[in-house]
Backbone atoms as SQL, in Angstrom:
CREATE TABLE atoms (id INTEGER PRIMARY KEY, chain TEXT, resi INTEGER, resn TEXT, atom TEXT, x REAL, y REAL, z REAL);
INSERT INTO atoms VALUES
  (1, 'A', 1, 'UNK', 'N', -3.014, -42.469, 5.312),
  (2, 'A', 1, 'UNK', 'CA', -1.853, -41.615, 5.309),
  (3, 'A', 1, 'UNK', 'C', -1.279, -41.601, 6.723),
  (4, 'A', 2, 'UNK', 'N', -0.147, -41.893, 7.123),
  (5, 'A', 2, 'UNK', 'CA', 0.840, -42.045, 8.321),
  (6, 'A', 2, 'UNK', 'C', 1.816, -41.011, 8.292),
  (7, 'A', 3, 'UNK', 'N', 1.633, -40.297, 9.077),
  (8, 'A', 3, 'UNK', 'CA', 2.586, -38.617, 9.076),
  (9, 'A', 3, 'UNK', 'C', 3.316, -39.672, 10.400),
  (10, 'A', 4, 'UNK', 'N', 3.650, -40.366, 10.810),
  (11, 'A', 4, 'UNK', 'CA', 4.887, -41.248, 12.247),
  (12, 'A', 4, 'UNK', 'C', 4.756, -40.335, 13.306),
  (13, 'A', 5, 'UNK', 'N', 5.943, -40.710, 13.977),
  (14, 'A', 5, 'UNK', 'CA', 5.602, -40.028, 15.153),
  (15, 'A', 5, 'UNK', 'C', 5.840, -38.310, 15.556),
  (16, 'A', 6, 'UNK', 'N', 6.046, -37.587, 14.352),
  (17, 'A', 6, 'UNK', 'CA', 5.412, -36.086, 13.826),
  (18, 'A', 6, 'UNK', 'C', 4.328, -35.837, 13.348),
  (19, 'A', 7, 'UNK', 'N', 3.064, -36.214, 13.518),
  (20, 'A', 7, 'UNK', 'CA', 2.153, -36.564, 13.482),
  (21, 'A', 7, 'UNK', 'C', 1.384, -34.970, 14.154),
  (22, 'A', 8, 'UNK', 'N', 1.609, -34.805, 15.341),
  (23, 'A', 8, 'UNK', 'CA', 0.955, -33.938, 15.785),
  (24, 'A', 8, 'UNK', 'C', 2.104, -32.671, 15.505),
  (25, 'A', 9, 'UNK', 'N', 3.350, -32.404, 15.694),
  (26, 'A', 9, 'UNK', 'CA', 3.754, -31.202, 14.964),
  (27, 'A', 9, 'UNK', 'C', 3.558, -30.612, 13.271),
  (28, 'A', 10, 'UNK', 'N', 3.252, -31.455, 12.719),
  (29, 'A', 10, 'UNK', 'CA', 2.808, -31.258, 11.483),
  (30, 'A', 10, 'UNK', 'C', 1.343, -30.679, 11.457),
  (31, 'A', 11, 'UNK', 'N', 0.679, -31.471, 12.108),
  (32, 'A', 11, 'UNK', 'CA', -0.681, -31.028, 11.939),
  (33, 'A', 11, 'UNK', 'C', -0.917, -29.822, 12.802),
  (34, 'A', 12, 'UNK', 'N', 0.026, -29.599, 13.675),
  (35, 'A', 12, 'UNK', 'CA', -0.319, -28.245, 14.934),
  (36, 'A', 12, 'UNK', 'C', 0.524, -26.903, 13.649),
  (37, 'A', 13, 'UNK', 'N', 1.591, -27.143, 12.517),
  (38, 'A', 13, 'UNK', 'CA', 2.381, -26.758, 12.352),
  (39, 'A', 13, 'UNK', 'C', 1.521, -26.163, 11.230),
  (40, 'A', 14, 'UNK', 'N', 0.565, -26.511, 10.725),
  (41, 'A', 14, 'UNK', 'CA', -0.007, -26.318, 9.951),
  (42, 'A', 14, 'UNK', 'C', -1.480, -25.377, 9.829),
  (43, 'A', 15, 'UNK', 'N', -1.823, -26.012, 11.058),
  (44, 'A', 15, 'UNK', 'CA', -3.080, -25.302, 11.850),
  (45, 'A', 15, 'UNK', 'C', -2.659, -23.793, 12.427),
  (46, 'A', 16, 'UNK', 'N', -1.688, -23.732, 12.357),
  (47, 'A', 16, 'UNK', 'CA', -0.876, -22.294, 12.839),
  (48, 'A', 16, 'UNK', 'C', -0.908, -21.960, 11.484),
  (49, 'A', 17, 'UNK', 'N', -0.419, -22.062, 10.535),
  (50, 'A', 17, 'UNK', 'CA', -0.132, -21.602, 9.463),
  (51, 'A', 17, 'UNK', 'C', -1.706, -21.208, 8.736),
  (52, 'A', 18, 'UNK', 'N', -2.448, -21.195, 8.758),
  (53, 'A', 18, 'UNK', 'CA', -3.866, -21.239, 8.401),
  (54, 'A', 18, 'UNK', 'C', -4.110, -20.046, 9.109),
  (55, 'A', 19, 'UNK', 'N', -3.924, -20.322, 10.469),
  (56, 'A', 19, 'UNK', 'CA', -4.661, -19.124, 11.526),
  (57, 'A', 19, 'UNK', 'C', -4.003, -18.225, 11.147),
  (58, 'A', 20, 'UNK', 'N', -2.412, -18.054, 10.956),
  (59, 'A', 20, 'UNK', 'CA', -1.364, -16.697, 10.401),
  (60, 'A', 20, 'UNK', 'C', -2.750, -16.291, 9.417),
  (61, 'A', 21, 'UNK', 'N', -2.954, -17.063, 8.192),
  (62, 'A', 21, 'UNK', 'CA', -3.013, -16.651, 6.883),
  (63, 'A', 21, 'UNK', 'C', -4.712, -15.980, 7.267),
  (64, 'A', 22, 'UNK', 'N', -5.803, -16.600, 7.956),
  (65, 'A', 22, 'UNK', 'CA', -6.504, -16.255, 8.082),
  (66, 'A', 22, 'UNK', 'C', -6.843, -14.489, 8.857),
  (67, 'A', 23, 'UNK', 'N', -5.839, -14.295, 10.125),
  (68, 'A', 23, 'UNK', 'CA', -5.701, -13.339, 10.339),
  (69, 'A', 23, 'UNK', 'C', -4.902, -12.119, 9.183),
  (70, 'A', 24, 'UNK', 'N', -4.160, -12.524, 8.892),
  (71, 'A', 24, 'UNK', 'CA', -3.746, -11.604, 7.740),
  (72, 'A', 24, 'UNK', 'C', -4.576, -10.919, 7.009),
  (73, 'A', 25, 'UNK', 'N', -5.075, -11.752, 6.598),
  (74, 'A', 25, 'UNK', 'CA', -6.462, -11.696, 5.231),
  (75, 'A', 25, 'UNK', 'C', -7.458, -10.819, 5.956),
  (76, 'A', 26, 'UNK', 'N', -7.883, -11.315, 7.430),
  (77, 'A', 26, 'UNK', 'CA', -8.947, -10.041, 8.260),
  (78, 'A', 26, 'UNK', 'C', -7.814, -8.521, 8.652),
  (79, 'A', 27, 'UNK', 'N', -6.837, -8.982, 8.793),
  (80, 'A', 27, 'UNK', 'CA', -6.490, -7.218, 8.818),
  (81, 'A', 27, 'UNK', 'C', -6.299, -6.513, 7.437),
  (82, 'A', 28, 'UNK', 'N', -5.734, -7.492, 6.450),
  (83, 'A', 28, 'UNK', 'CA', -5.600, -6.134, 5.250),
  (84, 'A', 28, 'UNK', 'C', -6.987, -6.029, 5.026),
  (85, 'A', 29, 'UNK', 'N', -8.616, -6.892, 5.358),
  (86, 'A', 29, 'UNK', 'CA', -9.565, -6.852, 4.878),
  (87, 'A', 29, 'UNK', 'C', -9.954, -4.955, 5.658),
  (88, 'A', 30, 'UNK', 'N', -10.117, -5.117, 7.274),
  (89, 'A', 30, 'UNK', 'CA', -10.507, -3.944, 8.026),
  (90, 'A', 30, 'UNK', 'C', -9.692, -2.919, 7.407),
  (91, 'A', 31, 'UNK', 'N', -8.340, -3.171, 7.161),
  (92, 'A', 31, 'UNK', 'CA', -7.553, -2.334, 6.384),
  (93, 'A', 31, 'UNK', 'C', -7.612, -1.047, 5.150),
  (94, 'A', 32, 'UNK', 'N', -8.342, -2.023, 4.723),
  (95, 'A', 32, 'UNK', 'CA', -8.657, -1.756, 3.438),
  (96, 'A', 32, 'UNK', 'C', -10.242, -0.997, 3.431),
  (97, 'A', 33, 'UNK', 'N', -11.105, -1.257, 4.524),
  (98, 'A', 33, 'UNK', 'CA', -12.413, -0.715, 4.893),
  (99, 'A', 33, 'UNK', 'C', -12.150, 0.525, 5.633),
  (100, 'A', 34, 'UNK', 'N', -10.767, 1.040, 6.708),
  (101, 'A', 34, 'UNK', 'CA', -10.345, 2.191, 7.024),
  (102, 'A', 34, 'UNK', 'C', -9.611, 3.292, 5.972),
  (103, 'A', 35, 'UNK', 'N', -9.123, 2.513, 4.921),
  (104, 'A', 35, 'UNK', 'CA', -8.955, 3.530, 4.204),
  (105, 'A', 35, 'UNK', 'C', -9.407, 4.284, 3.156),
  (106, 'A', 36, 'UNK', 'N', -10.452, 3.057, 2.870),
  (107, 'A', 36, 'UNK', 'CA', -12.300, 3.582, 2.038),
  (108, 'A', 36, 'UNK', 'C', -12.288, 4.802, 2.801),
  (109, 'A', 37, 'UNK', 'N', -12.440, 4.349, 4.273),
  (110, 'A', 37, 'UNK', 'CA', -13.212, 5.620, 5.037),
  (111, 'A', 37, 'UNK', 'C', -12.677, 7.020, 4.825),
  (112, 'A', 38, 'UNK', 'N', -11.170, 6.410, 5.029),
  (113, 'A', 38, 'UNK', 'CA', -10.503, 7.511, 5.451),
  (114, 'A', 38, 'UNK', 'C', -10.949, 8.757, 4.035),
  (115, 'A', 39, 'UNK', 'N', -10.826, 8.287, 2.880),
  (116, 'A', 39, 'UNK', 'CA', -10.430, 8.593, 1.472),
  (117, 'A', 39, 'UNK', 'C', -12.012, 9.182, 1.516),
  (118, 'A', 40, 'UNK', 'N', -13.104, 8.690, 1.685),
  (119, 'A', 40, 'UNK', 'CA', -14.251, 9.260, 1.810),
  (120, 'A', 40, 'UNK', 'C', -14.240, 10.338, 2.663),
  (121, 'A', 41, 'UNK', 'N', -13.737, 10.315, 3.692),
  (122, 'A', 41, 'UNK', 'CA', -13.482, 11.404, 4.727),
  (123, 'A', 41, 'UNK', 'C', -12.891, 12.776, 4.413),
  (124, 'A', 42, 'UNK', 'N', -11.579, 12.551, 3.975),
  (125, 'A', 42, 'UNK', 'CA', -10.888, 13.574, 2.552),
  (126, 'A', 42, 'UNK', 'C', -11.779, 13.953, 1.369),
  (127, 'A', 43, 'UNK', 'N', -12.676, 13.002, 0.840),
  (128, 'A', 43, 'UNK', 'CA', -13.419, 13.907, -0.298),
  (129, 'A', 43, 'UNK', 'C', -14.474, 14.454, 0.161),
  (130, 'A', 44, 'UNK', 'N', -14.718, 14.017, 0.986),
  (131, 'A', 44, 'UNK', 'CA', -16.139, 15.281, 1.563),
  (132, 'A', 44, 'UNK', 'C', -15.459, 16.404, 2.060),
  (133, 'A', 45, 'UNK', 'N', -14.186, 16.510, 2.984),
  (134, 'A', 45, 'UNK', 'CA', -13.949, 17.740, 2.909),
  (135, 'A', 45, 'UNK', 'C', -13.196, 18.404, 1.713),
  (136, 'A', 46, 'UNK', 'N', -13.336, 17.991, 0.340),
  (137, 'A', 46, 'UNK', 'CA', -12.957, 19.168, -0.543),
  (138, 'A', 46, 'UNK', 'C', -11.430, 18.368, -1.002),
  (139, 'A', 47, 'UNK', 'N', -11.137, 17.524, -0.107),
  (140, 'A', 47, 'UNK', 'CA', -9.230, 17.360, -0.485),
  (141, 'A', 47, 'UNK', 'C', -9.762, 16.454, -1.856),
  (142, 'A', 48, 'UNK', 'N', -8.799, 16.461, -2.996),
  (143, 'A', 48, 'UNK', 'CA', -8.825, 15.413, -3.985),
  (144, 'A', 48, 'UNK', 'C', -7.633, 15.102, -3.734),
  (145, 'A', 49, 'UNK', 'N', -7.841, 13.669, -5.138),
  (146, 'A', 49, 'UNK', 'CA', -6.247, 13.318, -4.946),
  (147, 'A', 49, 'UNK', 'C', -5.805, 13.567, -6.645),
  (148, 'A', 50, 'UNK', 'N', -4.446, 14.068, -6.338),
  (149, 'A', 50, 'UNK', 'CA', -3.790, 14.576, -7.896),
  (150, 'A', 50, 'UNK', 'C', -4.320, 13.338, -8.864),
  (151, 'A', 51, 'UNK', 'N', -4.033, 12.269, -8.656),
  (152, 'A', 51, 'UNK', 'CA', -4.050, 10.990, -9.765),
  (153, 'A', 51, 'UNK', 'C', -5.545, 10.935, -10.260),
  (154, 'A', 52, 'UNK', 'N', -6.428, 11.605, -9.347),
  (155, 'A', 52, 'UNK', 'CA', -7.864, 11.546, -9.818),
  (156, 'A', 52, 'UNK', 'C', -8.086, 12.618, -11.297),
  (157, 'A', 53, 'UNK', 'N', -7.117, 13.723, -11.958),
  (158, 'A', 53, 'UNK', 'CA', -6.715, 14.379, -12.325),
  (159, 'A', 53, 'UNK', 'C', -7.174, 13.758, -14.001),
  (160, 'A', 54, 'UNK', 'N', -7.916, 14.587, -14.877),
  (161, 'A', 54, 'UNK', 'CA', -8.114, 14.166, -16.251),
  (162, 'A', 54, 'UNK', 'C', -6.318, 15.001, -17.032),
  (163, 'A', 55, 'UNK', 'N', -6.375, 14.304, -18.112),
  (164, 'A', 55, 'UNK', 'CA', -5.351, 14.848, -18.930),
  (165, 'A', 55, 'UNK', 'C', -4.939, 16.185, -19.122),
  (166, 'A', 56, 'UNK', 'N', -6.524, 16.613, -19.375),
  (167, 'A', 56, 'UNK', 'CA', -6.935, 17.830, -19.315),
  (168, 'A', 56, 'UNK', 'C', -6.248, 18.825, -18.589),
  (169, 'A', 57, 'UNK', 'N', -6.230, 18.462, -17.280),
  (170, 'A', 57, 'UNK', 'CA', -6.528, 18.861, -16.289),
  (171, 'A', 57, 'UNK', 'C', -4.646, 19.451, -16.130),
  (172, 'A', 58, 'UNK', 'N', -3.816, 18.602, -16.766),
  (173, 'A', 58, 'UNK', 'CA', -2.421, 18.892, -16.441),
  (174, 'A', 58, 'UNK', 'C', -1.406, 20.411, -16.985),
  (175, 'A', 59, 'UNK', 'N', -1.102, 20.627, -16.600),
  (176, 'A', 59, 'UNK', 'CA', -0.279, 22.195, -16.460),
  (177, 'A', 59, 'UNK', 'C', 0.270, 22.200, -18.033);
């Protein structure tokens, strides 16, 4: 396979594009582990959340 003489912007162009996608993926990952916390943090002190709410439960 002969990518010519774009050869190395393609392949640098690409290798960027990976690293974007890879970092992405680690922040919504920590992301997503701070707001476990957070949400654990809120139910130990007592806060719920309405949507957690049985049928029952509605006015």
């Amino acid at each position: 396979m002969s990518l010519g003489p774009y050869a190395f912007f393609i392949v640098a162009s690409y290798l960027v594009v990976a690293l974007v996608v890879l970092l992405l993926i680690g922040w919504i990952v920590l992301d997503y582990r701070r707001q476990r916390a957070r949400l654990r943090d809120l139910e130990a002190r007592g806060v719920t959340r309405r949507s957690g709410r049985g049928a029952a439960d509605l006015p």
